[in-house]
C-alpha positions as MATLAB code, in Angstrom:
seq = 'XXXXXXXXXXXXXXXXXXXXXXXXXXXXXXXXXXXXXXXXXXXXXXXXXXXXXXXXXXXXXXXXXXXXXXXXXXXXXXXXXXXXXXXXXXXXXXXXXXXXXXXXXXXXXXXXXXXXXXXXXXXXXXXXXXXXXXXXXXXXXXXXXXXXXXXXXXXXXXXXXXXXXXXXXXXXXXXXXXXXXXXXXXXXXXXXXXXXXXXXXXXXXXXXXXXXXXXXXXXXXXXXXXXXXXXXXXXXXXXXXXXXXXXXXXXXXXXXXXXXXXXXXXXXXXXXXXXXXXXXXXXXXXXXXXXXXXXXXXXXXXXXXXXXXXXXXXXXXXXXXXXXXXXXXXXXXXXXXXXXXXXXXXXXXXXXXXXXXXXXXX';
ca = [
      88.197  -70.345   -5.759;
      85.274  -70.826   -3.605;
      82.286  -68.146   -4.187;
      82.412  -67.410   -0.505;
      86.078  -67.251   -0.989;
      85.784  -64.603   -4.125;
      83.502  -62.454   -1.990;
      85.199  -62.134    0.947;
      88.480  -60.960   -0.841;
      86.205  -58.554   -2.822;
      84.719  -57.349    0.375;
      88.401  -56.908    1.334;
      89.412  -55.481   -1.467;
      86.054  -52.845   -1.129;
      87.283  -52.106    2.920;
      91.167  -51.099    1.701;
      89.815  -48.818   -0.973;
      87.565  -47.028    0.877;
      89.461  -46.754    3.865;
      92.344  -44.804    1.511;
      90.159  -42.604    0.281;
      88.794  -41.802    3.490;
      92.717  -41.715    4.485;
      93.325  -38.843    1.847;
      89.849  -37.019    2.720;
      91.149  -36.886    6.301;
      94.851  -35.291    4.761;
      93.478  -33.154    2.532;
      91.094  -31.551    5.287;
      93.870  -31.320    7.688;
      95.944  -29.194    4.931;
      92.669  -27.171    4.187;
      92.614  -26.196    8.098;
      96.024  -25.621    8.448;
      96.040  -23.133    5.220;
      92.913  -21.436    6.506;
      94.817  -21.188    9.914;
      96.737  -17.127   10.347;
     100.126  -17.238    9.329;
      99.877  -20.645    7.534;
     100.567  -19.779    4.200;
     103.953  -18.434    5.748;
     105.125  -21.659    5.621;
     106.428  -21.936    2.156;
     102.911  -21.802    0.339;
     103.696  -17.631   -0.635;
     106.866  -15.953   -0.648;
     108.882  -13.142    1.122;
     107.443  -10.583   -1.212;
     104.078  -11.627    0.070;
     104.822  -11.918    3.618;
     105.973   -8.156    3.606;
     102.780   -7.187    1.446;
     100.443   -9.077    3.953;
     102.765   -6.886    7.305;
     102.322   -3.741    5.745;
      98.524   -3.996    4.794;
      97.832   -5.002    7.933;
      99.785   -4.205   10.383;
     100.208   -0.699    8.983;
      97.408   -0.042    6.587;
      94.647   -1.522    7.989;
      95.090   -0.809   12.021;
      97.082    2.621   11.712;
      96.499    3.886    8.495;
     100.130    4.281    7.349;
     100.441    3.516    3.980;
     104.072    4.053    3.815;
     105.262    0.583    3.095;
     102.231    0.060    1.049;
     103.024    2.618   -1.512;
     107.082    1.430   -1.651;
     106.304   -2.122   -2.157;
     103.557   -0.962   -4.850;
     106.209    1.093   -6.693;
     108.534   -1.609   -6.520;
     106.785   -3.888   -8.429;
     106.389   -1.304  -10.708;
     102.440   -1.238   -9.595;
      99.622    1.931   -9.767;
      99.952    3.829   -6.213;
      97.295    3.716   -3.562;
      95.986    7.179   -2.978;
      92.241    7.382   -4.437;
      92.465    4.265   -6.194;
      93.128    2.456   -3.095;
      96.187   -0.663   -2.234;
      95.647   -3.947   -3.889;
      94.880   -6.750   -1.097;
      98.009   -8.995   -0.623;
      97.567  -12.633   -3.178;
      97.499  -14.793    0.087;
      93.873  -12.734    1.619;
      92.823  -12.170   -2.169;
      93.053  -15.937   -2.689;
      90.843  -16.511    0.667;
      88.602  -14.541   -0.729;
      88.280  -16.078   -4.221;
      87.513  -19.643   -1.986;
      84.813  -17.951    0.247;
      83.587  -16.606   -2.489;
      83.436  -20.682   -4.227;
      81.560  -21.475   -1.366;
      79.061  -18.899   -0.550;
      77.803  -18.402   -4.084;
      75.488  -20.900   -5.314;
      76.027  -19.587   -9.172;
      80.240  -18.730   -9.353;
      80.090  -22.260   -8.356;
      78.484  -23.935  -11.211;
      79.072  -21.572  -13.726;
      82.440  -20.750  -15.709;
      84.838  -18.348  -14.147;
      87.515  -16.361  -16.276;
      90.791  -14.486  -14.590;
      91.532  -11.609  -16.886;
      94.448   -9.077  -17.052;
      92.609   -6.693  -20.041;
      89.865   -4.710  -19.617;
      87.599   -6.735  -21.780;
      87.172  -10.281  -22.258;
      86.443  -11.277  -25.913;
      85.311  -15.075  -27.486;
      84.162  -16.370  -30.586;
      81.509  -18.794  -30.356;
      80.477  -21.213  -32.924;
      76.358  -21.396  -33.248;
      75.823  -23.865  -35.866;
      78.172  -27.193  -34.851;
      81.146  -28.807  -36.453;
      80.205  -30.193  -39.979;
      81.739  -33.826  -40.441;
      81.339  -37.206  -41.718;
      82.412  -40.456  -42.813;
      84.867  -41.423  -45.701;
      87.131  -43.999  -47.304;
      91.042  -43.282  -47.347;
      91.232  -42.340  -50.505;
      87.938  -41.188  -51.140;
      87.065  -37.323  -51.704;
      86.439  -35.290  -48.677;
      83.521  -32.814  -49.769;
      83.151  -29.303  -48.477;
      81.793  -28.486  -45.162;
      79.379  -25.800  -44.370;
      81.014  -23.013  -43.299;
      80.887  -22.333  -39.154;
      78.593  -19.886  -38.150;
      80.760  -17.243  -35.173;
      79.147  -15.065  -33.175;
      81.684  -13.249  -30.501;
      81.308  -12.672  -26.968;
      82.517   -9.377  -25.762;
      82.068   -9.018  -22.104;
      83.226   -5.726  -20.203;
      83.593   -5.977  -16.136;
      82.269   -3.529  -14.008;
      83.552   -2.969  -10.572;
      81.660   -4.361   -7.528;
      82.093   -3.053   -4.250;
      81.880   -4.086   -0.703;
      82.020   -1.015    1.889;
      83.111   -2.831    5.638;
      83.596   -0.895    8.365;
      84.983   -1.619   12.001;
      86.014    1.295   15.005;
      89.058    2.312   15.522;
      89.378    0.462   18.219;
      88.581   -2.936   17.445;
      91.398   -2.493   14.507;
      93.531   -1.825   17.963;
      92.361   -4.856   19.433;
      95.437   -7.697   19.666;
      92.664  -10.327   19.701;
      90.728   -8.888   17.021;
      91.728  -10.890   13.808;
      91.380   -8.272   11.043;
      92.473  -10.791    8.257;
      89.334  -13.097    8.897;
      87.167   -9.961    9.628;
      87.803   -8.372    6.416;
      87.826  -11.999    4.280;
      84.511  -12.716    5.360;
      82.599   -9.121    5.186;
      83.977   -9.500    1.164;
      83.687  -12.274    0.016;
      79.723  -12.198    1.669;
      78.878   -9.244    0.029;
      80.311  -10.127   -3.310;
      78.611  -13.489   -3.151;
      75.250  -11.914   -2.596;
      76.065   -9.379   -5.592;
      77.539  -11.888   -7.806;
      74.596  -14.308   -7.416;
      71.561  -11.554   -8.073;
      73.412  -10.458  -11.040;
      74.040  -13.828  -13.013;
      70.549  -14.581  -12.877;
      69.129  -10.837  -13.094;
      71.758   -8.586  -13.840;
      71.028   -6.069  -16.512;
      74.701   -6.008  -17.942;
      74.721   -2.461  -17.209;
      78.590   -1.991  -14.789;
      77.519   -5.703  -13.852;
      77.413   -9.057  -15.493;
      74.534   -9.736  -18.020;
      72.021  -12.291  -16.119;
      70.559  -15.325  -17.983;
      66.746  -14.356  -17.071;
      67.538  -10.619  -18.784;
      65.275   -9.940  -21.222;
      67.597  -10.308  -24.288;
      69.020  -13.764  -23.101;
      65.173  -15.039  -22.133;
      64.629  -14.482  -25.833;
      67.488  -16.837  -27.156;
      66.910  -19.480  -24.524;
      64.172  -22.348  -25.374;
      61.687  -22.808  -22.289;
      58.643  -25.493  -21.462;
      55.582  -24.075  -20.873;
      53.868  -25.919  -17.414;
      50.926  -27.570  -17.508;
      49.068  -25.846  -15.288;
      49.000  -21.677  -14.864;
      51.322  -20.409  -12.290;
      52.063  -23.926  -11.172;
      53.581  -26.813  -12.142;
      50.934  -29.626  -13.294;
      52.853  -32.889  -12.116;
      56.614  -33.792  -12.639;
      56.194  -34.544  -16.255;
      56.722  -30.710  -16.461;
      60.452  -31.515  -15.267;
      60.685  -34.342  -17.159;
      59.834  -32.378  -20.158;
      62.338  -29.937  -19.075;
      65.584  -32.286  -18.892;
      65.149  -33.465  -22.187;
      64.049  -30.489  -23.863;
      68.202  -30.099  -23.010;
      70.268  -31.924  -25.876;
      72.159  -35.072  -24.357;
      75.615  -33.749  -25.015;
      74.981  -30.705  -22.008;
      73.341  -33.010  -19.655;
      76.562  -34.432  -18.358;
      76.756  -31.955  -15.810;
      73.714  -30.308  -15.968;
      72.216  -28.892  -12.965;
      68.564  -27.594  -11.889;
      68.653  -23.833  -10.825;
      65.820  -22.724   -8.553;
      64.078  -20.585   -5.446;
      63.898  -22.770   -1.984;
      60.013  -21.371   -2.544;
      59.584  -23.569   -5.610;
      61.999  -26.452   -4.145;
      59.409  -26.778   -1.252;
      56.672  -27.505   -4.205;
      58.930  -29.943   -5.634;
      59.664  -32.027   -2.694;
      56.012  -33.042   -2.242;
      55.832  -34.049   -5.796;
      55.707  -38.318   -6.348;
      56.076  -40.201   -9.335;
      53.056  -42.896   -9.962;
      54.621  -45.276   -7.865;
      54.213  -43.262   -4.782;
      57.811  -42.237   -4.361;
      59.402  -39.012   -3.884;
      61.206  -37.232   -7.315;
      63.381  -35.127   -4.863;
      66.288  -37.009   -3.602;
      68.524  -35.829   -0.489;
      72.454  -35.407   -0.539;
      73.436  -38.982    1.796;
      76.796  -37.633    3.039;
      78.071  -34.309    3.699;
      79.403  -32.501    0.763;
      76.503  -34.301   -1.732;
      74.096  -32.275   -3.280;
      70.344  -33.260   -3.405;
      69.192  -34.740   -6.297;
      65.835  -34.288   -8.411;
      65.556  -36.869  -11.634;
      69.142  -37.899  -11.148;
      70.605  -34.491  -11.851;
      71.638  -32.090   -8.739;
      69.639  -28.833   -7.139;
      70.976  -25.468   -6.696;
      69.301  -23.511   -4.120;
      69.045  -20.077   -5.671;
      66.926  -16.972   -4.104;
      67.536  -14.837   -6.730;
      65.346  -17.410   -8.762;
      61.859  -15.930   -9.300;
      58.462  -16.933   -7.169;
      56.417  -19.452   -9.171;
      53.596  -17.567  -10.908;
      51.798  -16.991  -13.636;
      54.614  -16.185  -16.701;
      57.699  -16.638  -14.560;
      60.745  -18.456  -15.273;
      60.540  -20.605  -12.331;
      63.478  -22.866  -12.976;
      66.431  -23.225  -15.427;
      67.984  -26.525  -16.192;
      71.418  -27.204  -18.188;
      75.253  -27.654  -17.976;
      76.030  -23.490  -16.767;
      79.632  -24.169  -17.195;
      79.364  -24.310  -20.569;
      75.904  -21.369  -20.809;
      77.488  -19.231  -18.755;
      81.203  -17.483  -18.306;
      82.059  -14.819  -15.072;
      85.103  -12.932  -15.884;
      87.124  -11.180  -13.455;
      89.854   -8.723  -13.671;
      92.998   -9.902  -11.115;
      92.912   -8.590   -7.852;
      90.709   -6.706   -5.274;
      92.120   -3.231   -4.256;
      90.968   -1.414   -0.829;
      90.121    2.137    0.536;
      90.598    2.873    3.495;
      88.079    5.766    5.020;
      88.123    6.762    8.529;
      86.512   10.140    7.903;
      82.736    9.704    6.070;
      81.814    7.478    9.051;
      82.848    8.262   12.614;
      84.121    6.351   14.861;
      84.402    4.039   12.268;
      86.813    3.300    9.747;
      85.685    2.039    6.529;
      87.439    0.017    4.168;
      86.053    0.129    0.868;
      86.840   -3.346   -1.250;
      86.642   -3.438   -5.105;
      86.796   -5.941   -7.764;
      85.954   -5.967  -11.593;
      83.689   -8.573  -12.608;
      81.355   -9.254  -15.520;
      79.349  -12.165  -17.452;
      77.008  -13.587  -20.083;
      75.056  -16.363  -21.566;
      78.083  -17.623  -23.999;
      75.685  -20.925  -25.576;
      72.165  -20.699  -25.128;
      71.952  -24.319  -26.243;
      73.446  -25.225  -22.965;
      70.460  -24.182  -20.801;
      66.496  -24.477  -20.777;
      63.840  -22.636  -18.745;
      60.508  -23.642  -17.453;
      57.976  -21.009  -17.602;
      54.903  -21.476  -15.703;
      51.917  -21.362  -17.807;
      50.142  -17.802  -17.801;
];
């Protein structure tokens, strides 16, 4: 076969692939819209149980305040009753939720995220690595050091989001309650959620990696210059102060302050360290390895820990209790009626190892 021959049938072959996967992109969005759509996940996706749970909560609950159906189906499925403690959200708007949540919250999406049905979430963690070795078949295996466990105990506390619309736009037949209340929850958690992995004091909220007690087990690089960074060798001291085995996946964690700084930074060729996201859907990139924008982050200045590098799916686990249960008050707040939205969620640095800080230089 002719060269020209062998590239043109490559350049064929390149066309068909990518024209598939383009082919599924395009499917797989139009079943995203379609689920997203009211009603959609009618259509087979969640069953008759869930159908009547999503009528009642909304069509009686939320616009009229009769809780009447709520409370059966609750007992039914042999449930806790509303009253103080609120009605759980039907699975089909609790699950919209959980993916709003995916996308409006830099850190759930990077870091790990753990559905429990206990109150506490407990995990043994081995600190000192897997002894092993080489030997013949029949050669004697000698002992290993014995693992070194430390265990993870992490207790949810309850977050809450407190929405509130008039009484009515709940009797508006063009106001679409279902997207209303999705998005004033999920945005609220998000914003919680994100300020309390990074800073959370573990107190009714997750532990954050930048609280004092987790700063002290983490390894950071000092910059070379005080309050500031002194060139990109400060990053480039950063990424491999991380051991190779957590940089498959790692990911850069910092303030769109500090990001700014960054992007003017060049290499001493001249070119840019920061690199763009090309399509839509790509993150930027900076060294290879991809940027989270974070404003929970801290400022750069003199002592702060400006930027955290490492794999937070493996530093970090989010647990969260099942469910999101909702109030409904239309008396505190007249004329409107709030609907008060809570979820149990907690977290904490699981592996240190996995995750580096850079501290400016004081």
């Amino acid at each position: 076969m002719e060269i020209t021959d062998l590239k043109t049938a490559i350049d064929d072959y390149s066309d068909a692939a990518e024209n598939g996967i383009m082919d599924l992109k395009g499917r797989l969005d139009d079943m995203e819209t379609k689920m997203a759509r009211p009603g959609s996940h009618e259509d087979g996706f969640f069953g008759a149980d869930d159908r009547e749970h999503k009528a009642a909560f909304f069509g009686g609950f939320m616009q009229k305040g009769d809780d009447t159906a709520l409370k059966a189906l609750e007992t039914k499925a042999l449930s806790s009753t509303g009253g103080d403690g609120g009605f759980a959200i039907p699975t089909v708007i609790d699950a919209e939720i959980e993916k709003q949540l995916r996308l409006l919250s830099p850190m759930r999406s990077i870091v790990k995220v753990k559905t429990i049905e206990t109150s506490v979430y407990k995990r043994l963690v081995n600190t000192s690595g897997t002894t092993s070795g080489w030997v013949g078949e029949a050669d004697a295996r000698s002992e290993t050091d014995t693992p070194k466990l430390k265990e993870i105990v992490i207790e949810p506390g309850e977050i809450y989001a407190n929405a509130a619309a008039t009484q009515r736009a709940l009797d508006d037949m063009q106001f679409d309650a279902e997207a209303w209340l999705q998005g004033e929850v999920a945005e609220e958690f998000a914003v919680q959620e994100g300020a309390a992995i990074i800073n959370g004091d573990g107190v009714d909220k997750p532990k954050g990696f930048l609280e004092a007690s987790n700063v002290a087990l983490i390894e950071a690089v000092t910059s070379s210059a005080s309050g500031d960074f002194g060139g990109p060798d400060d990053l480039i001291d950063l990424v491999h102060a991380l051991k190779a085995r957590y940089r498959m996946g790692a990911k850069f964690v910092l303030n769109s302050a500090t990001l700014a700084t960054i992007r003017k930074m060049k290499d001493t060729d001249g070119n840019f360290i920061w690199r763009a996201g090309l399509t839509e859907g790509q993150p930027d990139m900076l060294l290879g390895y991809p940027v989270v924008e974070a404003e929970d982050m801290p400022d750069m200045g003199a002592s702060a820990y400006g930027v955290a590098f490492g794999n937070f799916e493996r530093a970090y686990t989010l647990v969260e209790r099942m469910g999101t249960r909702v109030l409904r008050d239309p008396y505190s707040n007249k004329p409107y009626v709030n609907f008060y939205a809570t979820k149990r969620v907690g977290g904490n640095l699981v592996n240190e190892e996995a995750i580096k800080l850079l501290q400016f230089a004081a």
